[in-house]
C-alpha positions as a Markdown table, in Angstrom:
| # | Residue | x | y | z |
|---|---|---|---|---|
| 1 | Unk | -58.5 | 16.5 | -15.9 |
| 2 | Unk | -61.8 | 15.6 | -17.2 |
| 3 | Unk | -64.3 | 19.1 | -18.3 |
| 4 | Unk | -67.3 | 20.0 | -16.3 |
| 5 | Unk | -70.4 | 18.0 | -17.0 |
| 6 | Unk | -72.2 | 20.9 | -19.1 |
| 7 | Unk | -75.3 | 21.4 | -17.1 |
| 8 | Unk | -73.4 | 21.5 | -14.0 |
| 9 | Unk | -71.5 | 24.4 | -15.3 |
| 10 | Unk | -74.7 | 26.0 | -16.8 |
| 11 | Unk | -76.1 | 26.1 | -12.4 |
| 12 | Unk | -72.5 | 27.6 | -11.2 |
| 13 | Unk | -72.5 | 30.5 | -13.6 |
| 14 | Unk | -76.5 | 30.9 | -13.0 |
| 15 | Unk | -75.5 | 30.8 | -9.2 |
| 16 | Unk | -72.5 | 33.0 | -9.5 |
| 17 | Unk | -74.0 | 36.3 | -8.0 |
| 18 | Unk | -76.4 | 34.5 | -5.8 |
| 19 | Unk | -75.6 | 36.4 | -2.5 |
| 20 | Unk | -75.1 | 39.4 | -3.9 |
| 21 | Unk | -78.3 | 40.7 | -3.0 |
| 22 | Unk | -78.0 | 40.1 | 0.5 |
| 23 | Unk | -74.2 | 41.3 | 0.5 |
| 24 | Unk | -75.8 | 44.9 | -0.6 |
| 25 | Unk | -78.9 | 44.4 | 2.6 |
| 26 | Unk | -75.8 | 43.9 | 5.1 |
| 27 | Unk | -73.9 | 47.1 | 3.9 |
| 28 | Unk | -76.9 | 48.7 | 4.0 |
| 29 | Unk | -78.0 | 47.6 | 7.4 |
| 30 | Unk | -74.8 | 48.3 | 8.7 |
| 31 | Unk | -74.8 | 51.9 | 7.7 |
| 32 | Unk | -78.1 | 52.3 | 8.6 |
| 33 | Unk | -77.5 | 51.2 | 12.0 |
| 34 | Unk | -74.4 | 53.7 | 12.5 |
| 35 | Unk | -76.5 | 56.7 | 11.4 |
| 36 | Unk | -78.9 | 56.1 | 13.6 |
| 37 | Unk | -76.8 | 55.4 | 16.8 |
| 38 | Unk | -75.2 | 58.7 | 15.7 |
| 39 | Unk | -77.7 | 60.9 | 15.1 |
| 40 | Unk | -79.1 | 59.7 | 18.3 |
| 41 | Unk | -80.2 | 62.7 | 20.8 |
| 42 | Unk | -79.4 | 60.4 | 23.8 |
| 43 | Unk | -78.9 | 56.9 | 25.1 |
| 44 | Unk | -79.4 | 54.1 | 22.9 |
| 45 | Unk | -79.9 | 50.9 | 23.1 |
| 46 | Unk | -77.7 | 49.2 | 20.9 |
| 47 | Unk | -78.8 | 45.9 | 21.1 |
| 48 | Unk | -82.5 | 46.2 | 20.8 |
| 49 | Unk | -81.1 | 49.3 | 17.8 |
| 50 | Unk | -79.6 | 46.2 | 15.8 |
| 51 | Unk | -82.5 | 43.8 | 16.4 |
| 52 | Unk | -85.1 | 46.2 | 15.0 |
| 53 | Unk | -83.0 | 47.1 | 12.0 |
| 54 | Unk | -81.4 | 43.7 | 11.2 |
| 55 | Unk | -84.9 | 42.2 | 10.9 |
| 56 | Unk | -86.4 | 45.2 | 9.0 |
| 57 | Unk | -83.5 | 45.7 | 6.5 |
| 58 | Unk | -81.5 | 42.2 | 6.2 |
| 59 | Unk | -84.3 | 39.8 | 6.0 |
| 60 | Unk | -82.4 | 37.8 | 8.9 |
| 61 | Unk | -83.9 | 37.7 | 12.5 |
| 62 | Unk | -81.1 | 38.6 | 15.1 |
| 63 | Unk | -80.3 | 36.2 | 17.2 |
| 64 | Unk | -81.4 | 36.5 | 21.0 |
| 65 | Unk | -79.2 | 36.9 | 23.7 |
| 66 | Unk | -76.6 | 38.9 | 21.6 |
| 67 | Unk | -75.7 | 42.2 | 20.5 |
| 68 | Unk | -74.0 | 42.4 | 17.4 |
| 69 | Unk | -73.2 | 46.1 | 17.9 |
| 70 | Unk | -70.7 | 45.0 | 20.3 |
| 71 | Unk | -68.9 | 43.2 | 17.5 |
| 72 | Unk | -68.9 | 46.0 | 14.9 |
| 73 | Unk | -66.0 | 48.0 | 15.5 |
| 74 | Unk | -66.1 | 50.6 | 12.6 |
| 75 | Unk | -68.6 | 52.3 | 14.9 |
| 76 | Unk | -66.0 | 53.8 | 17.4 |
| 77 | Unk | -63.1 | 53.6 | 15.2 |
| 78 | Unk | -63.6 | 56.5 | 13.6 |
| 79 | Unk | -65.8 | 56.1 | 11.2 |
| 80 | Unk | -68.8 | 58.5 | 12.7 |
| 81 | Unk | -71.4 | 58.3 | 11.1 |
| 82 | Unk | -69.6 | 57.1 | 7.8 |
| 83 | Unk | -70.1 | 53.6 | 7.6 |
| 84 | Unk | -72.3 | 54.4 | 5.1 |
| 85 | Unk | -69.7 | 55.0 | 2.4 |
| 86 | Unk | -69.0 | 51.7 | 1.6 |
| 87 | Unk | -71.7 | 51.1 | -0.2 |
| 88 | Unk | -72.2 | 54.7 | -1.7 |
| 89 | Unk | -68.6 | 54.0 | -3.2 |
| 90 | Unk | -70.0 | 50.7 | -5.3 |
């Protein structure tokens, strides 16, 4: 096989961590979002929960008609609380 054009090789390894940023947002939404459901005195509305924090944390706007908290299962499978430690453990 024929080597990578040099400057295209320079822009992959510039790119190479290019998500990372918003990989670290995510896991820090997500943990946010299960402390707060948690330390909830109450109901909670999950769905409008997610909204507000997605936006203000992850830079992404939610998208309407859903609720991503019905997708998350580490909140009720036994995690309490804990998500959180996923990202403490990086």
């Amino acid at each position: 096989g024929k080597a990578l054009p040099e400057e295209l090789l320079r822009n992959m390894l510039a790119a190479k961590n290019l998500n990372s940023g918003l990989l670290n947002l995510r896991q820090v939404f997500f943990g946010k979002f299960d402390l707060s459901i948690h330390r909830a005195k109450g109901r909670v509305d999950t769905g409008a929960e997610w909204s507000r924090l997605r936006e203000s944390i992850s830079l992404i706007a939610n998208s309407s008609g859903g609720n991503g908290a019905a997708s998350f299962g580490h909140i009720m499978g036994g995690y309490d609380a804990g998500y959180y430690g996923y990202l403490w453990n990086e």
